[in-house]
TIVOKE-470795 format. One record per residue: x, y, z of N, C-alpha, C in turn; residue in three letters; residue number from 1. Coordinates in steps of 0.001 Angstrom, whole numbers, plus 500000, padded with zeros to 6 digits. Example, Ala and Ser with C-alpha at 12.3 -4.5 7.8 and 13.67 -1.06 7.14 Angstrom:
BEGIN
+--------+--------+--------+--------+--------+--------+--------+--------+--------+------+-----+
:     nx :     ny :     nz :    cax :    cay :    caz :     cx :     cy :     cz : code : pos :
+--------+--------+--------+--------+--------+--------+--------+--------+--------+------+-----+
: 513190 : 494310 : 507800 : 512300 : 495500 : 507800 : 513200 : 496700 : 507800 :  ALA :   1 :
: 512850 : 497750 : 507080 : 513670 : 498940 : 507140 : 512900 : 500030 : 507870 :  SER :   2 :
+--------+--------+--------+--------+--------+--------+--------+--------+--------+------+-----+
# end
This chain:
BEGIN
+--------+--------+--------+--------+--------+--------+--------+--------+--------+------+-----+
:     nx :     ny :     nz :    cax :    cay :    caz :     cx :     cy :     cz : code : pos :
+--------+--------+--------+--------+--------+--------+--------+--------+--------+------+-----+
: 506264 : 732289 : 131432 : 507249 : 732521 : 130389 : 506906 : 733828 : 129678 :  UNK :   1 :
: 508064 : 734695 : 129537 : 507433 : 736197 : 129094 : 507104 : 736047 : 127360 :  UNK :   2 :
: 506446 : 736513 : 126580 : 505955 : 736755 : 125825 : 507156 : 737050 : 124642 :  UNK :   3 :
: 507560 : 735997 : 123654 : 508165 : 736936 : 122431 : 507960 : 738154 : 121819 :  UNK :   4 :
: 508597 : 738849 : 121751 : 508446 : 740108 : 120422 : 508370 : 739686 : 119354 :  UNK :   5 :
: 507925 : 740581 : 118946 : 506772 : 740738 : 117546 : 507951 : 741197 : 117139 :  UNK :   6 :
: 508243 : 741176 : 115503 : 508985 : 742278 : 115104 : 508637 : 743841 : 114860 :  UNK :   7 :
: 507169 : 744336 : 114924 : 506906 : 745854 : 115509 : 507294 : 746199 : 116653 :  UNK :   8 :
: 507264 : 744953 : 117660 : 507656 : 745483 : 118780 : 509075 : 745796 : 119187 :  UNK :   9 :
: 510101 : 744812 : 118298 : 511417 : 745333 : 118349 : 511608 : 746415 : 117286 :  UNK :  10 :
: 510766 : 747115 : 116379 : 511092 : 748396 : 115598 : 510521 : 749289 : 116271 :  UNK :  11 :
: 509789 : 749202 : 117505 : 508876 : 750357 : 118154 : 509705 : 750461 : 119205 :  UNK :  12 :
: 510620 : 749751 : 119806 : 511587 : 749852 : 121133 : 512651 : 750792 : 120546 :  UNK :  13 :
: 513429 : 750323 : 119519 : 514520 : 751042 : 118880 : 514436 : 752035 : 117838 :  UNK :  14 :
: 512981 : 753040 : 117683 : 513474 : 753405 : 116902 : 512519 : 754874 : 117692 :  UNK :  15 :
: 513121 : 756066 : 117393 : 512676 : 757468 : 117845 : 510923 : 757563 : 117008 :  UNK :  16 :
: 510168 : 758201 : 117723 : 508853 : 758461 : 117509 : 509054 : 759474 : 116223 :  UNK :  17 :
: 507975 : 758985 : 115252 : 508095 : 760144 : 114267 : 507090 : 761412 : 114540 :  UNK :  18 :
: 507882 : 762102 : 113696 : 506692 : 763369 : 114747 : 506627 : 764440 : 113402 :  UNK :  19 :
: 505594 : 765622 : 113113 : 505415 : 766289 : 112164 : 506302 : 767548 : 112530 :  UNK :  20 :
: 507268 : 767588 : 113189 : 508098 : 768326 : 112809 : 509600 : 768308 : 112269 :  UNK :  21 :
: 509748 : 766941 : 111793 : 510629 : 766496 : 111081 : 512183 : 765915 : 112177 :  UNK :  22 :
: 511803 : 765686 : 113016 : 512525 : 765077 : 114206 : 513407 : 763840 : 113400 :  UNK :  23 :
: 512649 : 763118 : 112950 : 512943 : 761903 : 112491 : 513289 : 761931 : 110570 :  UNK :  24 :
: 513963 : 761739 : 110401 : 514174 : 761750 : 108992 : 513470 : 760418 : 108579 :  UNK :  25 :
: 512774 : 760288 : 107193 : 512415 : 759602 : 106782 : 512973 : 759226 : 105428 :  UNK :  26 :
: 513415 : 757691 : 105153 : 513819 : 757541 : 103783 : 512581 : 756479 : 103463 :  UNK :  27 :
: 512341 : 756682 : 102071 : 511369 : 755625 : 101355 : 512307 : 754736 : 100758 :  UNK :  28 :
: 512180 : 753109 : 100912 : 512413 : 752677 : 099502 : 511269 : 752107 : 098981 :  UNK :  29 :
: 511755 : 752069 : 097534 : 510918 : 751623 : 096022 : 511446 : 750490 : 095959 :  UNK :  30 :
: 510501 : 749603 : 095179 : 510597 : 748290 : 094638 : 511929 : 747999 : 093943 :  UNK :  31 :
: 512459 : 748935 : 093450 : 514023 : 748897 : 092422 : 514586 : 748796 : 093479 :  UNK :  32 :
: 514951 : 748689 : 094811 : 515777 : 748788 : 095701 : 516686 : 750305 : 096062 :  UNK :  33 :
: 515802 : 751237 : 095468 : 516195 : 752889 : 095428 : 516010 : 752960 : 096908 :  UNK :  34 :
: 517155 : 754237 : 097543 : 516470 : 754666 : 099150 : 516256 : 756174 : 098397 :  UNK :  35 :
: 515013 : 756765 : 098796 : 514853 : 758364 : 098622 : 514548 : 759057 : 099802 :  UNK :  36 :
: 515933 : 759785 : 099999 : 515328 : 760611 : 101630 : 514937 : 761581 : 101099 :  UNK :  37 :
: 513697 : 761690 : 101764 : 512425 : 762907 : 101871 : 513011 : 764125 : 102652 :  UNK :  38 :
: 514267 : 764086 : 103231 : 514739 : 764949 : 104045 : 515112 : 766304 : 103088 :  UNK :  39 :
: 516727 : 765598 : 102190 : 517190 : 765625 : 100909 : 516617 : 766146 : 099629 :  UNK :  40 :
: 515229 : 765724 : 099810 : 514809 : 765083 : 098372 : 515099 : 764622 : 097234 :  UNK :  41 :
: 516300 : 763279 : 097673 : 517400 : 762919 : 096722 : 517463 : 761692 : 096818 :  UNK :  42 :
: 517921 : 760437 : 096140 : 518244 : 759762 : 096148 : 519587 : 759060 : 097141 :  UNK :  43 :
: 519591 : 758211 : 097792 : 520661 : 758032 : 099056 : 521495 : 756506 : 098490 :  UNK :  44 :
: 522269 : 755706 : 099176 : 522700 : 754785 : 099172 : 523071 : 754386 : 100679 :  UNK :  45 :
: 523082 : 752845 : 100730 : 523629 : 752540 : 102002 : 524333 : 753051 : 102772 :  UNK :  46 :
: 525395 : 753555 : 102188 : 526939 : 754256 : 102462 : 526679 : 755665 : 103396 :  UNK :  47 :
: 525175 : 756181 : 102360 : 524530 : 757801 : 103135 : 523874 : 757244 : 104308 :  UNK :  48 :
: 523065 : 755727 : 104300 : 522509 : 755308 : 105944 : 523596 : 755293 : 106698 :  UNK :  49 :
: 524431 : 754659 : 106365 : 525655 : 754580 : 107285 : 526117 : 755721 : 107890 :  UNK :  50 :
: 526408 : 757417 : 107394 : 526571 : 758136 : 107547 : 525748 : 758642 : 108670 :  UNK :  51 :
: 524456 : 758771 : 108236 : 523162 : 758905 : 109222 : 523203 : 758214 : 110360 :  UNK :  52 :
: 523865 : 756661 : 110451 : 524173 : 756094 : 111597 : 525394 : 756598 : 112619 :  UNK :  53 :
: 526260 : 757111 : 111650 : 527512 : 757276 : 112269 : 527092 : 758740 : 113527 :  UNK :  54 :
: 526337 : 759387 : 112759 : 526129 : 760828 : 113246 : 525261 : 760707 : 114267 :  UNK :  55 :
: 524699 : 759695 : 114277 : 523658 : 759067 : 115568 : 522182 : 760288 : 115021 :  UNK :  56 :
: 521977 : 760191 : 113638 : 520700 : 761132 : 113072 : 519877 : 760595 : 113127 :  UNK :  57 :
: 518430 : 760547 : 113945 : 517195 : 759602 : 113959 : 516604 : 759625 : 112387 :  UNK :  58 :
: 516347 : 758483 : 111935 : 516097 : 758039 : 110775 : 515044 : 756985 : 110937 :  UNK :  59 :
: 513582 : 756723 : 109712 : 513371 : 755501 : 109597 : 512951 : 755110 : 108263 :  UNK :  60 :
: 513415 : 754361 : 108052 : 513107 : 753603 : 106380 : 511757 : 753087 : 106365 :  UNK :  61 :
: 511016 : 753189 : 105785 : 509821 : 752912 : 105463 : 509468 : 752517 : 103805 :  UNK :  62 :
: 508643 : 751261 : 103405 : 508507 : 750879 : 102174 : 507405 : 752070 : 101521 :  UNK :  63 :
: 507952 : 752819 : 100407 : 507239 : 753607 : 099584 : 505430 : 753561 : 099276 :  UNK :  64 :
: 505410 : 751571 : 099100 : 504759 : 751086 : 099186 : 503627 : 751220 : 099553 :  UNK :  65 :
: 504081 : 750167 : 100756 : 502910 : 749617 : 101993 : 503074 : 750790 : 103465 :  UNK :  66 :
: 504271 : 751380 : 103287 : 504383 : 752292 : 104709 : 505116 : 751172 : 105566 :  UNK :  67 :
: 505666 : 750153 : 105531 : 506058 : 749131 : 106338 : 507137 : 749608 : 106751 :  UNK :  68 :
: 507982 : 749441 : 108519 : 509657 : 750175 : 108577 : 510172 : 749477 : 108286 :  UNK :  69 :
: 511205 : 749303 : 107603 : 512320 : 748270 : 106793 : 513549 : 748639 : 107650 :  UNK :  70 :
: 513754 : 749595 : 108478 : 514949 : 750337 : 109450 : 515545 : 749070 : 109702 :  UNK :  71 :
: 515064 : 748239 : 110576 : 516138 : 747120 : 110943 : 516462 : 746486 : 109678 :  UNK :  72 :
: 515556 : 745961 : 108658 : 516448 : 745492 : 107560 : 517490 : 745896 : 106825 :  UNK :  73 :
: 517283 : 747438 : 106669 : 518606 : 748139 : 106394 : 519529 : 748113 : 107330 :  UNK :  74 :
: 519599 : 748202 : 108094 : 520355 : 748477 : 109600 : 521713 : 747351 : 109370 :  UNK :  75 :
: 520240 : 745725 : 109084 : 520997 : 744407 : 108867 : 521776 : 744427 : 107745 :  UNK :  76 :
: 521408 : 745161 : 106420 : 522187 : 745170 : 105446 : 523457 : 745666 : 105348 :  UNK :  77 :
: 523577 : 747312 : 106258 : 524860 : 747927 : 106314 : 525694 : 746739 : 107007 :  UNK :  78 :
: 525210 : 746266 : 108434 : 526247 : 745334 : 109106 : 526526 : 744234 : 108049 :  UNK :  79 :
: 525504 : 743580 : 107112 : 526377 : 742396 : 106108 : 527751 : 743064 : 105309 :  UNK :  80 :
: 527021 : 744369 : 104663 : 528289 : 744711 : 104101 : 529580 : 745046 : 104769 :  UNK :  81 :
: 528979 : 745874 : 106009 : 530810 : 746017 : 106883 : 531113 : 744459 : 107115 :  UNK :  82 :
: 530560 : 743409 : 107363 : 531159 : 742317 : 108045 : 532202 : 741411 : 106853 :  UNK :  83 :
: 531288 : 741856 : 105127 : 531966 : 740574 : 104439 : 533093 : 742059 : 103782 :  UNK :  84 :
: 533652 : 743625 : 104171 : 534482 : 744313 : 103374 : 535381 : 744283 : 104336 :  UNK :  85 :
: 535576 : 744353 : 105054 : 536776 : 744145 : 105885 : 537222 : 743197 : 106838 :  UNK :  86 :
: 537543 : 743555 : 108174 : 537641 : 742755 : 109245 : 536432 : 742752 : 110037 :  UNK :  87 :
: 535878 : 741578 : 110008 : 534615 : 741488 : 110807 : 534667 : 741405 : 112373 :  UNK :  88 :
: 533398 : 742175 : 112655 : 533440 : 742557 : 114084 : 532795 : 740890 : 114921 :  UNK :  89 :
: 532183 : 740515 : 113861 : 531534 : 739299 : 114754 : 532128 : 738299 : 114189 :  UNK :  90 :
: 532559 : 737247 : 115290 : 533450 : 735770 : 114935 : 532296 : 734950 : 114573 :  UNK :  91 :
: 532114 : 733693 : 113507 : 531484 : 732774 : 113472 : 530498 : 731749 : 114256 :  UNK :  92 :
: 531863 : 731743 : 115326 : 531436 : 731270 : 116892 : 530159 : 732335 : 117276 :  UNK :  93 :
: 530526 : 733944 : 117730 : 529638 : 734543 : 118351 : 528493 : 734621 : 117177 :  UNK :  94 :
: 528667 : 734767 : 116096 : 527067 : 734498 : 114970 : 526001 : 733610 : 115505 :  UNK :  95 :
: 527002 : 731999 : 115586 : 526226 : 731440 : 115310 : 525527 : 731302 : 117088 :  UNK :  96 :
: 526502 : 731504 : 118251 : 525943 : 731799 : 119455 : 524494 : 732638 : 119380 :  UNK :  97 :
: 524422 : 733569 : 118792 : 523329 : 734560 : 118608 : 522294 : 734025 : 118051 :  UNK :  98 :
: 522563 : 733174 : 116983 : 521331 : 732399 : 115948 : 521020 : 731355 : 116949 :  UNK :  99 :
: 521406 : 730828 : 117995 : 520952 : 729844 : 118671 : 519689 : 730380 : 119501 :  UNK : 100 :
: 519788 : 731804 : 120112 : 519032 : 732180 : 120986 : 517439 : 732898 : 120014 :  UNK : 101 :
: 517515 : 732806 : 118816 : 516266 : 732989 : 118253 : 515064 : 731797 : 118328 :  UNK : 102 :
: 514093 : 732433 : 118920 : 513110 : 731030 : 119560 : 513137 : 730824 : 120918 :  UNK : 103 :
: 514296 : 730842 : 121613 : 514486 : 730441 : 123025 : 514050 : 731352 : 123707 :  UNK : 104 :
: 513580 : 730369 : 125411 : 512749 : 731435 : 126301 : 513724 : 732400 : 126458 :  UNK : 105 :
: 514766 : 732677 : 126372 : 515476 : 733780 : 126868 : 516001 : 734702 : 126272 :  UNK : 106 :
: 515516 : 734485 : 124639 : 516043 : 735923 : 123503 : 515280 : 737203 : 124200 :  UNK : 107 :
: 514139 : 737367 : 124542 : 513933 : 738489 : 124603 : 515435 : 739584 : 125937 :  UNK : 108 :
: 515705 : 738233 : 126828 : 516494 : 738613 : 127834 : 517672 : 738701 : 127231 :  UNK : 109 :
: 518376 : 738033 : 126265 : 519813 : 737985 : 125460 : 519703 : 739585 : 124785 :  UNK : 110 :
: 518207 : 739293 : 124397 : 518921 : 740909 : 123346 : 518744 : 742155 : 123912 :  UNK : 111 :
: 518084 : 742369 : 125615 : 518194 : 743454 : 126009 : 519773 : 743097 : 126743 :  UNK : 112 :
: 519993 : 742073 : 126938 : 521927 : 742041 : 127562 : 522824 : 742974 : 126899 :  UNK : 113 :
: 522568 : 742596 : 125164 : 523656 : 742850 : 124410 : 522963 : 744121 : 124011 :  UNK : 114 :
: 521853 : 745264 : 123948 : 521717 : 746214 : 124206 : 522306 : 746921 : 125178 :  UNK : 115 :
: 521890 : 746640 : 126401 : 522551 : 747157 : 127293 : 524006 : 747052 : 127595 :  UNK : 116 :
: 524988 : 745791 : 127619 : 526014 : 746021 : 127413 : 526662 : 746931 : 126048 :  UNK : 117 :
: 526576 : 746948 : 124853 : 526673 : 747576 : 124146 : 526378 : 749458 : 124214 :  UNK : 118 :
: 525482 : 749795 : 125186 : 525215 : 750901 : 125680 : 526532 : 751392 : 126582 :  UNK : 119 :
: 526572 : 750747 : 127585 : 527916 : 750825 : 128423 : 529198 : 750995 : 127547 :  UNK : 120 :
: 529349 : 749983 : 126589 : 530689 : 749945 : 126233 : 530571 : 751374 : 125510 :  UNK : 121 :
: 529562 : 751790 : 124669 : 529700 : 752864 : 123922 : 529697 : 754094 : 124547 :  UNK : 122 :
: 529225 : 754261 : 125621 : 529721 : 755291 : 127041 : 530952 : 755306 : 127348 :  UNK : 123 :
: 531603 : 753729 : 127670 : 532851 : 754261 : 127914 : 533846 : 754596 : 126784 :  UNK : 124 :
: 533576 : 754499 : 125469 : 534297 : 755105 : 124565 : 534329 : 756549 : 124116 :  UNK : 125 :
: 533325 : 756707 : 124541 : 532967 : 758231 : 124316 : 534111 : 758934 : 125509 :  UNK : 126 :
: 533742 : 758434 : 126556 : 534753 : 759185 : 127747 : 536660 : 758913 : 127478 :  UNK : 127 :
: 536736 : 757795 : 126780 : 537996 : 757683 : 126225 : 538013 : 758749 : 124998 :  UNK : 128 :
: 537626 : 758966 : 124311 : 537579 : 759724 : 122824 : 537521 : 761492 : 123512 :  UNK : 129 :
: 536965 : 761870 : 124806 : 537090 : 763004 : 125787 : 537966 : 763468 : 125906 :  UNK : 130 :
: 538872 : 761970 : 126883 : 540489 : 762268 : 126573 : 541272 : 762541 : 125938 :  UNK : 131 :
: 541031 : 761605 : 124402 : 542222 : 761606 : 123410 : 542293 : 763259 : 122438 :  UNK : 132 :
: 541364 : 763710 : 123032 : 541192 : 765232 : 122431 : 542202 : 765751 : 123084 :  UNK : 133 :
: 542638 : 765921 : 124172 : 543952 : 766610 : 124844 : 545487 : 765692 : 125047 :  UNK : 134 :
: 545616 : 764911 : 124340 : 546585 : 764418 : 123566 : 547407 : 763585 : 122623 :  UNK : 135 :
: 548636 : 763999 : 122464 : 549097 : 763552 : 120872 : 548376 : 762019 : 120387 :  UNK : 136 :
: 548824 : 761959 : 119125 : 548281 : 760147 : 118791 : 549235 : 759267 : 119801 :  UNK : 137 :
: 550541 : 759548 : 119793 : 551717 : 758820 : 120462 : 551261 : 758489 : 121893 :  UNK : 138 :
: 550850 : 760071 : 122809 : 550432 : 759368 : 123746 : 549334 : 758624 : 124089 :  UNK : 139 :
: 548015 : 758982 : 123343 : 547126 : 758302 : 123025 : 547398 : 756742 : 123244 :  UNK : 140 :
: 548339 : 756587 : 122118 : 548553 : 754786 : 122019 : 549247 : 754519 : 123448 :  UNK : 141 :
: 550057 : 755029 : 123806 : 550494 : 754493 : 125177 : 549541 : 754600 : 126302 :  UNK : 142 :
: 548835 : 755571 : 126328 : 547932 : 755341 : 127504 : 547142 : 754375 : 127734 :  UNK : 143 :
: 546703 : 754161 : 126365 : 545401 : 752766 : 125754 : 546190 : 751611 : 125910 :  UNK : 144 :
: 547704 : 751345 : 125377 : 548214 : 749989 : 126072 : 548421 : 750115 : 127500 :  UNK : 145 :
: 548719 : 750599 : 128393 : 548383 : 750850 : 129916 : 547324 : 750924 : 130785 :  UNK : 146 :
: 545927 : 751040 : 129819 : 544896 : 751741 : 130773 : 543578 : 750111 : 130182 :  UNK : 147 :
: 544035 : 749844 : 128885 : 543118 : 749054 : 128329 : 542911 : 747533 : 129137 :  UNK : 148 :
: 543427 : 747182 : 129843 : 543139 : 745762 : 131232 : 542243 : 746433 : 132063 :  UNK : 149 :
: 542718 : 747634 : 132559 : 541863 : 748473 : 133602 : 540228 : 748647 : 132504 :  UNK : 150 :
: 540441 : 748860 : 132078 : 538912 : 749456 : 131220 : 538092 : 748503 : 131630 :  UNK : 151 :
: 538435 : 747353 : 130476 : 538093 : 746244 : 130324 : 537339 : 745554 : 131229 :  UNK : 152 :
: 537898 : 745577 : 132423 : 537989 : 745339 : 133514 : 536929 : 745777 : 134286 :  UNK : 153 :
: 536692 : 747010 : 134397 : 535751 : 748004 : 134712 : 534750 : 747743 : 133521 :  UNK : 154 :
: 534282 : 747834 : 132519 : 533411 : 747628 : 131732 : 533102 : 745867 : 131741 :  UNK : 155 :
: 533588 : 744867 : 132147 : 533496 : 743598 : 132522 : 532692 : 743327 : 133765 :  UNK : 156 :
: 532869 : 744654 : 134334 : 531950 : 744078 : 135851 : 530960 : 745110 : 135731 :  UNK : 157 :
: 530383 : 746181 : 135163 : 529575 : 747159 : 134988 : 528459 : 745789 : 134308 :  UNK : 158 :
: 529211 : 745487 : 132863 : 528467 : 744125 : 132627 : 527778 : 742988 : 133479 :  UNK : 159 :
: 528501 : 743004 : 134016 : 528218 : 741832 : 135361 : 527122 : 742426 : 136196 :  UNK : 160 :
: 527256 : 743329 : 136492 : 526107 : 744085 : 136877 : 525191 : 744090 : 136446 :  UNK : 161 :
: 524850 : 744496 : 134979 : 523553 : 744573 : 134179 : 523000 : 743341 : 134426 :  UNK : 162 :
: 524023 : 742310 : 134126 : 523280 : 740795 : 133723 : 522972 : 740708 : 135216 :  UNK : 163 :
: 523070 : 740803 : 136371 : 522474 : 740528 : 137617 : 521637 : 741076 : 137854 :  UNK : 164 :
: 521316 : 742471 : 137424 : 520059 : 743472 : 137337 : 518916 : 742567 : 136691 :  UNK : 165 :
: 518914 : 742444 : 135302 : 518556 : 742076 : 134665 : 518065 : 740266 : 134874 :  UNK : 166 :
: 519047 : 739482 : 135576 : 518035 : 738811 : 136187 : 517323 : 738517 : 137381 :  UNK : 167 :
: 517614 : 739055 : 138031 : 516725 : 739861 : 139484 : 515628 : 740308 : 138914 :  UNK : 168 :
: 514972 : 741349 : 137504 : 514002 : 741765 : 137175 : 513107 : 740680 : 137057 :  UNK : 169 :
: 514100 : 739684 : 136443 : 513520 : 738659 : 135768 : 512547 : 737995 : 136580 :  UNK : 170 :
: 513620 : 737536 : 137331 : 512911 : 736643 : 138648 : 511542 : 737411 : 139871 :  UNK : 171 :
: 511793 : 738452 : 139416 : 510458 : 739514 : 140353 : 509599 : 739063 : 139296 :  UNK : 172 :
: 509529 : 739592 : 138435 : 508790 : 739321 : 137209 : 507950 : 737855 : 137270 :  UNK : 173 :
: 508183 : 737049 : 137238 : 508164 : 735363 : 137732 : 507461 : 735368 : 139126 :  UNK : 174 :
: 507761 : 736402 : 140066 : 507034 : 736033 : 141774 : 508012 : 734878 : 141991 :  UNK : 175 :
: 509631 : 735133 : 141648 : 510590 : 734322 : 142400 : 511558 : 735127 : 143038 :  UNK : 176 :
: 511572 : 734806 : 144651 : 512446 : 735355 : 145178 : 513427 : 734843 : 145638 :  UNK : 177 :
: 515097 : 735241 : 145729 : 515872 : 734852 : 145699 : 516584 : 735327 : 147173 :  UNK : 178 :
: 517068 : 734942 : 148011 : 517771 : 734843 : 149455 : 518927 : 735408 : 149097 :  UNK : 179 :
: 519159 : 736498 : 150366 : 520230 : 736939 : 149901 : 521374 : 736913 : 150948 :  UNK : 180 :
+--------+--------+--------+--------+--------+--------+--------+--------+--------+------+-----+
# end
C-alpha cells in the first residue's frame, strides 16, 4: 500500500522552488491575518493572491512567524470565497465525493487524477482561447455550441487515458501484472 502524503509533501509537489533570485514571490502573513508581499513591500489581500493566481505568478505564503507555507491554506481560502460569492464550481455531491477519499488507500491516486485531468482540461482551454483571438464574440459563441460535444469528448477520453496510465503505474508499482 503506497505511503500517504504528508502535508509538506503535498506543498513541496505543488509549489515552485524558492530561489535567491526572487523567482518566487514571497508573501508573509502576521498573526492579525495581514498578507505582506515582500515583493511589493505592501500590504496585499486575498483578491491580490487571486490576481497572482490568475497570472499563473509563482508565489508562496509563508507564516511571518514560524516560516511555515500556509500557500495551500490560502489557496483553500480564495476557493471558499469564490465558491460561497457566486456560482459555485463544485456541486455538494462532488465535495462531499472528494471528502470521502481523505484517508483512503487511493487519495494519493484521486488527487494526482484530478491534477492531471485538470492539467489537460486547462490545455485545452488555452488552445480554445488561441482561437477566439481571431474571431468576433458572435462567432465565438457559435463555434463553442458546435464544437463543445466534440471537445468534451476528446478531453473525456484524453481523461480516460490518464486514469489507465495512471493505473498501469499503479499496478507496476505493486509487481502486478496485467494480460493484455
Amino acid at each position: 500500500m503506497p505511503a500517504t502524503k504528508t502535508k509538506a509533501d503535498a506543498t513541496e509537489s505543488s509549489q515552485p522552488p524558492e530561489t535567491g533570485h526572487g523567482a518566487v514571490r514571497v508573501i508573509k502573513k502576521y498573526p492579525n491575518r495581514r498578507l505582506y508581499d515582500t515583493d511589493s513591500s505592501s500590504y496585499i489581500t486575498l483578491s491580490d493572491v487571486k490576481a497572482l493566481v490568475m497570472r499563473a505568478e509563482p508565489f508562496i505564503v509563508r507564516d511571518a512567524k514560524t516560516g511555515e507555507d500556509l500557500t495551500r491554506s490560502i489557496l483553500l481560502q480564495i476557493i471558499l470565497e469564490e465558491e460561497t460569492a457566486g456560482v459555485p464550481l463544485f456541486s455538494e455531491k462532488m465535495l462531499a465525493n472528494i471528502i470521502r477519499f481523505y484517508g483512503h488507500a487511493m487519495q494519493d491516486f484521486m488527487g494526482s487524477y484530478l491534477e492531471r485531468n485538470l492539467q489537460i482540461f486547462m490545455e485545452l482551454q488555452q488552445k480554445m482561447a488561441e482561437q477566439a483571438k481571431e474571431l468576433t464574440p458572435e462567432l465565438w459563441q457559435q463555434f463553442m455550441a458546435a464544437q463543445t460535444p466534440l471537445l468534451m469528448g476528446h478531453f473525456f477520453a484524453q481523461s480516460q487515458k490518464a486514469f489507465a496510465q495512471m493505473q498501469e503505474q499503479m499496478l507496476g508499482a505493486l509487481g502486478v501484472k496485467r494480460p493484455h
